[in-house]
N, C-alpha and C positions, 0 to 999 in steps of 0.2 A: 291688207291690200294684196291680190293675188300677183302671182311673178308671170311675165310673159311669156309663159315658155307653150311650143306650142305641144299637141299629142307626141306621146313618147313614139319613137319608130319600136313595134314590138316586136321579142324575139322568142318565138314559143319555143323555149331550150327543153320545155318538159314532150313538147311534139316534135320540135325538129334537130336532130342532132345534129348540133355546133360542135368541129372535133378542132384540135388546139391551134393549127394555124391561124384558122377565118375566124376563131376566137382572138387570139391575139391581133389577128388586126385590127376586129374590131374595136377592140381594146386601146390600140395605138393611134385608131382615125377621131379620138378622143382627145379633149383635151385636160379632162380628170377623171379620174377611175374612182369610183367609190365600191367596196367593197364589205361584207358583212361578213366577219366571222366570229360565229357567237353571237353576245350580246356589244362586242366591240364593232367599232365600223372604223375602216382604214381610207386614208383618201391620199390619191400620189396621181401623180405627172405622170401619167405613160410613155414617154415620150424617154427623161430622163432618170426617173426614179428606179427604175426594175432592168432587170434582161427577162429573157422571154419566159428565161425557167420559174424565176421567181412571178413574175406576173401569171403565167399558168399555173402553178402551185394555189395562187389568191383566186383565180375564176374558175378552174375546172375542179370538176368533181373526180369520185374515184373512179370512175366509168373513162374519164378521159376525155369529156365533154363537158361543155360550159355549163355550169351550175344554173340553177333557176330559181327566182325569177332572173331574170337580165332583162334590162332595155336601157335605150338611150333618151335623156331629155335633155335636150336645148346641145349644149356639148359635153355632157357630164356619163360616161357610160355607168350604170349602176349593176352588181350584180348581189344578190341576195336579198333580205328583207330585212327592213329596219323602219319603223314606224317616225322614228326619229330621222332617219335620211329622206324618206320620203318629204314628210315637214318641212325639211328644208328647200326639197326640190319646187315642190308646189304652193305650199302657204305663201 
């Protein structure tokens, strides 16, 4: 049964450089953060879980810019790739 969520708002991090403030808010205007590093996937509160240093650490890359893919579905901001997060997101 598909989840109601509707198109993710998309963020071309590989076309448009997100640099770590408007990253992190975007981060924070969230109400979970999932995040892919590896084959591991992390998922926290943005809100209460992190401070900024550590929640930039988990989204931006070594450029200093938001990793990619990112986008947001329903309230879930996602940033990396996991075939398995996605599944969750959408199935």
């Amino acid at each position: 049964m598909p989840k109601s969520i509707t198109q993710p708002e998309h963020l071309l991090a590989n076309k448009i450089k997100i640099h770590q403030a408007q990253a992190i808010a975007l981060a924070r205007e969230s109400s979970a953060v999932w995040v892919t590093k590896g084959k591991k996937l992390i998922k926290l509160d943005p809100v209460s879980a992190a401070s900024d240093e550590a929640l930039a650490k988990l989204i931006l890359g070594r450029s200093g810019t938001l990793r990619a893919p990112a986008f947001r579905a329903g309230e879930v901001f996602m940033v990396g790739f996991s075939e398995v997060a996605y599944g969750a997101l959408f199935d």
